[in-house]
Steps between C-alpha positions, in 0.01 A plus 500: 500500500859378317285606144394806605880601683654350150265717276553838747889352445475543150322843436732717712770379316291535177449882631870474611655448175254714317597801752895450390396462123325847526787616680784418243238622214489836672882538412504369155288747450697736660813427255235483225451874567849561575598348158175718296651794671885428384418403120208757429647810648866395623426649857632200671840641566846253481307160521233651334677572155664176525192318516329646228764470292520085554134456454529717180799286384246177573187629414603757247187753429271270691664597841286788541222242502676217705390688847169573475441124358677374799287677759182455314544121549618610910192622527303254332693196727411656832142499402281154660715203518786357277305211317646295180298767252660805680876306452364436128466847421829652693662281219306608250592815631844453435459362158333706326758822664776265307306445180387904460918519590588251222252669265638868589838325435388438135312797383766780676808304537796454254540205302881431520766512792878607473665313835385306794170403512373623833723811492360651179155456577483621890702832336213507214237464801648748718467784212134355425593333197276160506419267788850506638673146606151326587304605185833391300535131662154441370428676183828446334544131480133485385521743272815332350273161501166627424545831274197659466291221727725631768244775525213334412543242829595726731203733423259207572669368779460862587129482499449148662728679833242780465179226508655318798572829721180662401269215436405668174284283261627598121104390381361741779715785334404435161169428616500872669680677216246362248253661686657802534548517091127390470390743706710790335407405099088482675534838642690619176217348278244651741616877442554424151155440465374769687737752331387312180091545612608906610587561150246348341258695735652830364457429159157430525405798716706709254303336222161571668621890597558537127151312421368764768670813293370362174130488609539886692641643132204292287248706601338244737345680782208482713301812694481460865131530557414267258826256647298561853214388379587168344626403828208565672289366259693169532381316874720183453795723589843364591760729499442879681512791302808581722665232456462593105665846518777410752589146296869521382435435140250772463593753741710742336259482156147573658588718779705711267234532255171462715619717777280292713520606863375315858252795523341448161385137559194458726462344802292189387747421218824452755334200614329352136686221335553497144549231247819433363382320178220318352334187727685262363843653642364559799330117550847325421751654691851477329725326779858563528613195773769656751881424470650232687786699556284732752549216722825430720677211433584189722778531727760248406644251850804554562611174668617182330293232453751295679463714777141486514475162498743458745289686732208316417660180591614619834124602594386186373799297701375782810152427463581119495723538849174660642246259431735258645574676803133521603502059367335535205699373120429566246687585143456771246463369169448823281603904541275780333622859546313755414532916511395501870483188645659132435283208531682206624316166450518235816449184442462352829587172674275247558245537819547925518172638504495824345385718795799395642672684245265810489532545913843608404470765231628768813851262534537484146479883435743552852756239367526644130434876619222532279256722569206275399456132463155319267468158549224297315473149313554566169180334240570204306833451631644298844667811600460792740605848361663713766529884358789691628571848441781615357755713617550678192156521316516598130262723339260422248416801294199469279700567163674139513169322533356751212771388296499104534340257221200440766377870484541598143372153352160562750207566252319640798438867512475483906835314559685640773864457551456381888869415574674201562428183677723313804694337220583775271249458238243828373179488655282667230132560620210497246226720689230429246521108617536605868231679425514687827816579743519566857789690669610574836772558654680754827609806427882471351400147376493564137144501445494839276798394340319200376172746367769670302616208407189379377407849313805514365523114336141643337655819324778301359279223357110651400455855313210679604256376250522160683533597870350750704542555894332662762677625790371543836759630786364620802804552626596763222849466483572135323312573197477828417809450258351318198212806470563589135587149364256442181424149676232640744193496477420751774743758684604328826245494769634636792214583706378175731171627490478449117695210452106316572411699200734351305417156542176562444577656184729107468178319563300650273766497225482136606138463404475699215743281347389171552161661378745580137654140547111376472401701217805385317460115595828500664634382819785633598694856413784276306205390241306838482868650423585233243110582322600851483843415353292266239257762427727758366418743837838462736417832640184369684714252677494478875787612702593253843468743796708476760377610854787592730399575870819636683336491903178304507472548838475862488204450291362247735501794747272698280212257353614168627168371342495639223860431424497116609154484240686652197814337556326126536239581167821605316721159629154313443411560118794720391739283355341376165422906447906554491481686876784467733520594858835547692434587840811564733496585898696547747295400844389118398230504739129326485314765540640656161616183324122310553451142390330649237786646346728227545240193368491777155889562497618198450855567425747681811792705530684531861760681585680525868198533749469564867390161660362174393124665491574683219661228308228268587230772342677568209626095412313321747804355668810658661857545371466908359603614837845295488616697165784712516356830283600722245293255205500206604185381522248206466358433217121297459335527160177344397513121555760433767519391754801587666632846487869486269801756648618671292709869418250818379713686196599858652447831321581834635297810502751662241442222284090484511596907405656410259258276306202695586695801346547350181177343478362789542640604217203340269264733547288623783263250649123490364299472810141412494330812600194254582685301724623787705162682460329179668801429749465861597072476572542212664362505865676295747322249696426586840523216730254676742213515299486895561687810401804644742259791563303293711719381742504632848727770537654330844555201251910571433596573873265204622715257266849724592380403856438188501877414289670709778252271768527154359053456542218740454173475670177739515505653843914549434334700189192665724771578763743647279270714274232570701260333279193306559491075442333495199729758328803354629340142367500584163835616543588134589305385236687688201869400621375150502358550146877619433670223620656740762340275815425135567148395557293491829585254730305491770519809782930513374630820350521464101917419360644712299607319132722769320811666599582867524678506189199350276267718699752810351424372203145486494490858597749621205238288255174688660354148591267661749385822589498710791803733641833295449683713743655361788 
């Protein structure tokens, strides 16, 4: 009780004393104001004029300054407590006031006096003429002893005053200033270039418009009809015959002298494709790789390193007190921070078990106010890795992992610039060793940042000649942006019920190449490539193809079975014939993601999911459901065990734009006409066994019954419809053929498996007939 009276003693006389200190600041600061007032505008009347005129006689010029000074440090001392570093810098304060005196003394002031001392310099001050009697005492016996050096100290002792008020780091300002002059010679070498690449562009157009002029006056001239009928005549078309007239170069020249008008072509010829040279042009496509300048650069940190490690040590020392608080040691031995999250390695004492460390991930992440904690032993080390999140995640844009050493110096045509790792390092991704890639991830999670990503890593490394992609989006707005790029093989497939089609078309690609592999005693598409290379023929080389599926399960809803038998023939036997899949979702569920798929995919992709059943389908084990979004993600490729966390690079929509925009810019894309003539005639399997038309027309308001109901039986269906047992049977039968309704069990009404907004999509894909009306 005498502790507790002594310490209640002590703090109201703590408050006490700081309550009379904030008093007597109050009017300093008063007379502060009082004094600004007097020597600024001379509106202080009788006292007033006299005042200003002493601290102009002390203080010379620098007593319009004196005032303001004086209540800035006011303020600052009535501001938390009066500790030693708050005393330090009131005398710093006062210092450096003197030294900026003593140096205003030197530059302004004169250099000899006539009389006493003190006299001659307060009358100097009070008509502005130096530092009046203070700046004197101190700059003119060191200017007599010093000269020149006079200056020379007091302007550093100047700066060391302004390092101890301010806490200003001289390295950190060069350090910032560098970077400011680096930045400003990049940007002025950047619009150099492109004002130097804008000229050059105008001489050669004005070089080719004078090329143009010099063919119209030589005579060289075609007649329309027999212009029309070369490009009919020519069925490995490329180019449209609109495309010809309306083309920049030749516009003015051919319409001009042709006269040729939208009425005078006919109808079949808008949509013919011409050829824009002989076969060899058109095999090898001439690739012009994108600038790297298209891309935004990395965002520079603005903190000190000092700083951020002093804040990693405090989590660490935080994270320590924890552990300890709940009786369990332990030390940590090492400190990895990434873009997102910081991995802090435990080594802990002797007899913890590690569960007892894992039961408190939830403490952790309340004690550092993280907003998700990952806690796992880390392999080949006697250490446990607990992830934090940082507050302050850094972004890792996909142009500084294009850039690094690891991405350019990768032979492989499929590397893709992934992102970063928990330590810092690139991640770079070679697809055609993966050789397939499964991605999921919530909405918001990153997961079509990381397709881009992907797509975009494969137009900055391979020209068309070596990779070719198909692109299936079912979702139809993802995609849709790289139609026109020359790398495609086929325009996007947007239509769910064709996307079957298309991997049909994959698997038989599949075949017929391993069926040219054979013939050519090769095993693989690296040797059949290197045999054409050998044998003087590089333009009957084999391009990789690269199958990108935006929303598998969408397709799952269409032709689950024929989807899941493409997809595991093409995992199965695909790889040695150069094929890729890439197959990204959103809803991580079994009855999309089969163990079919997954034993084929070997190598996973997870971004933020829902709940520990999604992580465990897409990785087998949990953890995906504890990340904190926006790319960061889990990452599992072929032969691991253990998924590695890590940061997925980030490019925006503008950007993809961008790139597309200028790849574009080689040429239109040569699509297969075959392919999309096959893809096109391709029926879809019908789970059913029999055509919509033949199921019952009650069919669609039996199965939007039974979702409302929860169960379906036959006499609810006889009942309801006013239909005999056997009709209302077969009924039954067909939305158990669906998957719409469990199986009989016994006399108990059949459970409904699907949910009203799957059964909304069934109907919008025509996956049964009858009157979808509700």
């Amino acid at each position: 009780m005498a502790k507790k009276t002594a310490k209640k003693k002590t703090s109201s006389s703590k408050e006490k004393v700081m309550f009379n200190y904030e008093i007597t600041a109050v009017f300093l600061i008063a007379i502060c104001v009082f004094v600004a007032i007097s020597v600024c505008f001379d509106a202080g009347g009788i006292i007033g004029s006299s005042v200003a005129e002493f601290f102009k006689g002390m203080f010379g010029g620098l007593a319009y300054v004196f005032p303001f000074a004086a209540i800035a440090v006011l303020i600052y001392s009535m501001v938390g407590e009066n500790t030693g570093k708050k005393v330090a810098k009131y005398v710093c304060s006062c210092l450096l006031f003197l030294a900026v005196v003593a140096l205003y003394q030197l530059f302004v002031g004169t250099d000899g006096y006539t009389g006493h001392f003190i006299s001659y310099y307060y009358n100097e001050g009070r008509f502005l003429n130096g530092g009046g009697v203070i700046g004197a005492l101190i700059a003119v016996p060191l200017h007599s002893l010093l000269g020149v050096g006079a200056y020379i100290f007091l302007f550093a002792f100047a700066i060391a005053m302004v390092m101890c008020v301010f806490e200003i780091s001289l390295l950190k300002v060069f350090k910032t200033l560098s970077l400011w002059i680096n930045r400003f010679f990049e940007n002025l070498k950047r619009d150099m270039d492109e004002l130097t690449n804008i000229r050059e562009e105008e001489k050669r157009l004005k070089a080719k418009k004078s090329r143009h002029n010099d063919e119209k006056t030589s005579g060289k001239k075609r007649d329309i009809d027999s212009f029309v009928n070369d490009v009919l005549s020519d069925d490995d078309a490329a180019v449209s015959i609109e495309d010809y007239i309306d083309s920049p170069e030749d516009k003015e020249p051919e319409i001009n002298f042709y006269r040729v008008t939208e009425e005078d072509i006919p109808e079949a010829l808008k949509n013919h494709s011409t050829s824009a040279s002989d076969d060899e042009e058109r095999e090898i496509i001439e690739y012009t790789y994108p600038d790297i300048e298209l891309l935004s650069r990395p965002e520079t940190d603005e903190r000190d390193e000092a700083e951020v490690e002093d804040e990693l040590k405090t989590n660490a020392k935080k994270l320590v007190d924890t552990l300890r608080s709940f009786k369990v040691d332990g030390t940590v031995v090492e400190i990895s921070k990434g873009p997102t999250v910081t991995r802090y390695e435990l080594r802990p004492a002797s007899g913890v078990k590690v569960n007892q460390i894992t039961a408190l991930a939830d403490d952790i992440a309340l004690s550092l106010a993280a907003k998700g904690v990952m806690i796992a032993p880390i392999p080949g080390k006697s250490t446990i890795g607990i992830e934090i999140s940082n507050k302050a995640p850094s972004v890792v844009t996909l142009r500084e992992v294009l850039e690094t050493q690891e991405f350019l110096n990768n032979p492989s045509k499929l590397a893709v610039a992934l992102g970063k790792d928990i330590s810092g390092r690139p991640v770079i991704m070679d697809l055609a060793r993966m050789p397939h890639l499964l991605v999921a991830g919530a909405t918001g999670a990153g997961k079509s940042v990381c397709i881009n990503t992907l797509i975009i890593s494969i137009l900055y490394k391979a020209d068309p000649n070596e990779v070719k992609l198909v692109m299936i989006d079912p979702k139809q707005v993802e995609l849709g942006v790289y139609n026109g790029i020359p790398h495609l093989l086929i325009p996007v497939v947007k239509d769910a019920k064709k996307a079957a089609g298309a991997l049909n078309w994959a698997v038989s690609e599949m075949t017929e190449r391993y069926s040219e592999f054979e013939r050519n005693n090769v095993r693989n598409i690296q040797g059949y490539n290197e045999l054409m290379e050998s044998n003087g023929t590089p333009e009957k080389k084999m391009p990789r193809i690269v199958i990108v599926i935006d929303e598998f399960a969408d397709l799952m809803m269409v032709a689950p079975a024929d989807v899941e038998n493409y997809v595991c023939r093409i995992a199965q036997l695909a790889r040695a014939a150069g094929m890729h899949l890439v197959i990204a979702t959103q809803r991580p569920v079994v009855k999309f993601i089969t163990g079919n798929i997954k034993a084929n995919v070997p190598s996973r992709i997870s971004f933020m999911v829902a709940s520990v059943r999604d992580s465990q389908t897409i990785l087998d084990m949990g953890g995906a459901e504890k990340l904190v979004g926006k790319g960061d993600m889990l990452y599992m490729p072929v032969g691991e065990t253990r998924p590695s966390r890590m940061q997925c690079a980030f490019v925006s929509d503008s950007e993809v734009k961008n790139v597309v925009a200028a790849v574009s810019q080689n040429g239109t894309p040569d699509y297969d006409e075959d392919v999309i003539e096959k893809i096109e005639n391709e029926e879809i399997y019908n789970p059913d066994g029999d055509d919509p038309g033949d199921c019952d027309e009650f069919l669609a308001e039996a199965i939007d019954m039974a979702i409302t109901g929860g169960s379906i039986s036959t006499s609810l269906l006889q009942r309801r419809f006013k239909i005999g047992y056997n009709r209302a049977g077969r009924i039954v039968d067909q939305m158990e053929e669906r998957g719409i309704i469990s199986g009989l069990d016994g006399n108990k009404p059949r459970q409904v498996l699907i949910s009203r907004d799957q059964y909304n999509e069934m109907l919008m894909n025509g996956r049964f007939g009858g009157n979808g009306e509700n």
